[in-house]
Each structure stands twice: as C-alpha cells, then as structure tokens.
N, CA, C and O of each residue as an XYZ file, in Angstrom:
216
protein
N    -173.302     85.098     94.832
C    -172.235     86.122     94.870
C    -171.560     86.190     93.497
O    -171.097     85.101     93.158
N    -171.372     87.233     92.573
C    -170.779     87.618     91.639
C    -169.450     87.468     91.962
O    -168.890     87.752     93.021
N    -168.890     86.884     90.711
C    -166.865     87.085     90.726
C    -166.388     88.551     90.728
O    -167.146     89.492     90.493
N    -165.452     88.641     90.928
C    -164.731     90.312     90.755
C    -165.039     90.306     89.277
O    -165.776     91.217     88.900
N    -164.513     89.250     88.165
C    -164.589     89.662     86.840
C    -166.130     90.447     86.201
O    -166.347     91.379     85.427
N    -167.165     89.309     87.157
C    -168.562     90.148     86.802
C    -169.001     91.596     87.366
O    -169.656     92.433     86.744
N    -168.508     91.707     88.648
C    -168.053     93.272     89.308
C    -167.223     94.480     88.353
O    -167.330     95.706     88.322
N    -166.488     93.660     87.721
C    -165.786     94.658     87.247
C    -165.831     95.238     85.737
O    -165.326     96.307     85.396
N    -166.678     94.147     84.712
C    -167.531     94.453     83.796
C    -168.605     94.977     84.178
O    -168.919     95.858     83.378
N    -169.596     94.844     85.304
C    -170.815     96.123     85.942
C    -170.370     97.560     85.565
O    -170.859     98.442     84.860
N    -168.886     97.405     86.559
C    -168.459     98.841     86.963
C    -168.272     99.235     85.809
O    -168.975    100.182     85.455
N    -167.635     98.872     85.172
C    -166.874     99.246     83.515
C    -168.269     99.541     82.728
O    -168.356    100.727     82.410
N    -169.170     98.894     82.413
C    -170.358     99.323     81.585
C    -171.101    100.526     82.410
O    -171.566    101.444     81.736
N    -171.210    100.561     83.548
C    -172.136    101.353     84.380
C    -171.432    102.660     83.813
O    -171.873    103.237     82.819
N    -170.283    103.101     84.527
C    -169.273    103.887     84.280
C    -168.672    105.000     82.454
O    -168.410    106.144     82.081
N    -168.774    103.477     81.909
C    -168.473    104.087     80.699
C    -169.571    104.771     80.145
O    -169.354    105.948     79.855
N    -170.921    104.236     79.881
C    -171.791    104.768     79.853
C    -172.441    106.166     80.018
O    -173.051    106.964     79.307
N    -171.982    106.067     81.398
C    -171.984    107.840     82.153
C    -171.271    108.508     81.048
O    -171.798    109.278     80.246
N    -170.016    108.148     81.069
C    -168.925    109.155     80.572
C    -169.454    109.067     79.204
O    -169.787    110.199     78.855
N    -169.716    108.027     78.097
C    -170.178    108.504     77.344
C    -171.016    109.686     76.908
O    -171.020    110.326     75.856
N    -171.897    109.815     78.286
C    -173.232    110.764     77.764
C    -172.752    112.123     78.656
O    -172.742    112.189     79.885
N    -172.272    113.423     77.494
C    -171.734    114.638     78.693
C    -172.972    115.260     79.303
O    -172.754    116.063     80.210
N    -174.542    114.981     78.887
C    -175.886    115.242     79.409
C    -175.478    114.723     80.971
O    -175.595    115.455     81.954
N    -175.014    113.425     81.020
C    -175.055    112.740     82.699
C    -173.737    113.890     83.569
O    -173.629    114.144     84.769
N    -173.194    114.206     82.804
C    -171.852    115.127     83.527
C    -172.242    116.498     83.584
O    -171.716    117.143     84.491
N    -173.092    117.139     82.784
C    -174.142    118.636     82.721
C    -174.571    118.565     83.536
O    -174.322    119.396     84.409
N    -175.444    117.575     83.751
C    -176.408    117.092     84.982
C    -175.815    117.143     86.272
O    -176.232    117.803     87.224
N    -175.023    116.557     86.251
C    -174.046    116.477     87.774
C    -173.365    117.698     88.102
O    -173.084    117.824     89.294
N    -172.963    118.830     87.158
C    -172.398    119.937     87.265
C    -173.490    121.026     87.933
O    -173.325    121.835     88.846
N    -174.591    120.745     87.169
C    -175.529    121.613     87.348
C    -176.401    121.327     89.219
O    -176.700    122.021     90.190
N    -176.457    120.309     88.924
C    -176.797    119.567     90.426
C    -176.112    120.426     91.221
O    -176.708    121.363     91.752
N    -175.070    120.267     91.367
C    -173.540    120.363     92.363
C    -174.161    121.792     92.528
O    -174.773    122.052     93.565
N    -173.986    122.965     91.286
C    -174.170    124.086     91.363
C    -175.125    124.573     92.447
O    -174.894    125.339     93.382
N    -176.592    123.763     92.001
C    -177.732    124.143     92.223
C    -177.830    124.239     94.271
O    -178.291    124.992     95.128
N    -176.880    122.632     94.164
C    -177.150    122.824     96.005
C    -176.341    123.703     96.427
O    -176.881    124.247     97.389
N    -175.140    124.228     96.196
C    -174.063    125.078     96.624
C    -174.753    126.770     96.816
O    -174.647    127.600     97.718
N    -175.464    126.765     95.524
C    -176.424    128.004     95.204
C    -177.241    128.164     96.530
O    -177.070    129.041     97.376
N    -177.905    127.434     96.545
C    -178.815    127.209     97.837
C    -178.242    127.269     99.193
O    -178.540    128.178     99.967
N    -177.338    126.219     99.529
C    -176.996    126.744    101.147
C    -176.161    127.914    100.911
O    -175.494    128.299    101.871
N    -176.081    128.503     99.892
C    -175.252    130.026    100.429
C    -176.272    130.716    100.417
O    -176.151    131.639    101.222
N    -177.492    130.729     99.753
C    -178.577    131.128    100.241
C    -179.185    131.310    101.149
O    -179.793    132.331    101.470
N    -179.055    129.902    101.907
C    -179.498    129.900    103.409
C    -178.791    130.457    104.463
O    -179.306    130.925    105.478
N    -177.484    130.398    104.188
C    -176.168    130.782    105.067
C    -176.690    132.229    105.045
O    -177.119    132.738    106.080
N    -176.657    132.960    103.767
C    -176.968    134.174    103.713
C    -177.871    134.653    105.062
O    -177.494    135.203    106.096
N    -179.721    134.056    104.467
C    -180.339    134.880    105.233
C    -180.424    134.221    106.792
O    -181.150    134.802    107.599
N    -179.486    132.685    107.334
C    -179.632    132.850    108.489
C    -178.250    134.094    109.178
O    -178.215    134.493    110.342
N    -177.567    134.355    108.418
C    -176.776    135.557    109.154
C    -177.769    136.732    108.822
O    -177.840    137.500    109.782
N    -178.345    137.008    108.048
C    -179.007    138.444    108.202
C    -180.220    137.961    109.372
O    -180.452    138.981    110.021
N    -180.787    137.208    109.718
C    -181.745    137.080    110.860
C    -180.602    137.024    111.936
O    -181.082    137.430    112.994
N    -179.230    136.670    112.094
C    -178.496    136.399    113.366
C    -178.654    138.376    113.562
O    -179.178    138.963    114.509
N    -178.215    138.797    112.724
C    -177.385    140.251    112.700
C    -178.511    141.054    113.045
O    -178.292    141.847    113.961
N    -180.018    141.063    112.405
C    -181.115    141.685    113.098
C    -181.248    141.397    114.672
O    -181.288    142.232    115.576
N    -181.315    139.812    114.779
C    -181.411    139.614    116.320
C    -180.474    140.132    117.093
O    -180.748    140.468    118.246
N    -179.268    140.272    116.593
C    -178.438    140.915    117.961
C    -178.542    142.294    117.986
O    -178.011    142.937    118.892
C-alpha cells in the first residue's frame, strides 16, 4: 500500500502533465464535442422515425 505522500506526488505528476500539454485538453474538448454531436444525432433521427410512425 502506497502512503498518501506517494498518492499525492502520482496525482500531482499525472495531473500536471495533462495540464501541461493543451493537445490533452483539445483532445478532451473535441471528444466531449464529438459524443454530444452524435447523440443529438441520434435523438434527432429517433424522433423523425417516432413522428413518421405516428
């Protein structure tokens, strides 16, 4: 079992790291985008199949 102090130098290197690189935060923006893009996509055409069916 690791101490908190070794936990908390992980977190701190893991972390800073990220933030160093704005590629890892592009990435995550773009991600985010990409699925949001998509289920409104899907949302979309399962209401246009609800609205034909009724």
């Amino acid at each position: 079992m690791s101490s908190r102090k070794e936990l908390d130098q992980q977190v701190r290197d893991h972390y800073g790291t990220w933030r160093d690189q704005p590629r890892g935060l592009a990435c995550a923006v773009i991600a985010a985008f990409m699925v949001l893009t998509t289920a409104a996509f899907v949302f979309a055409v399962v209401a246009v199949v609800m609205a034909i069916r009724s």
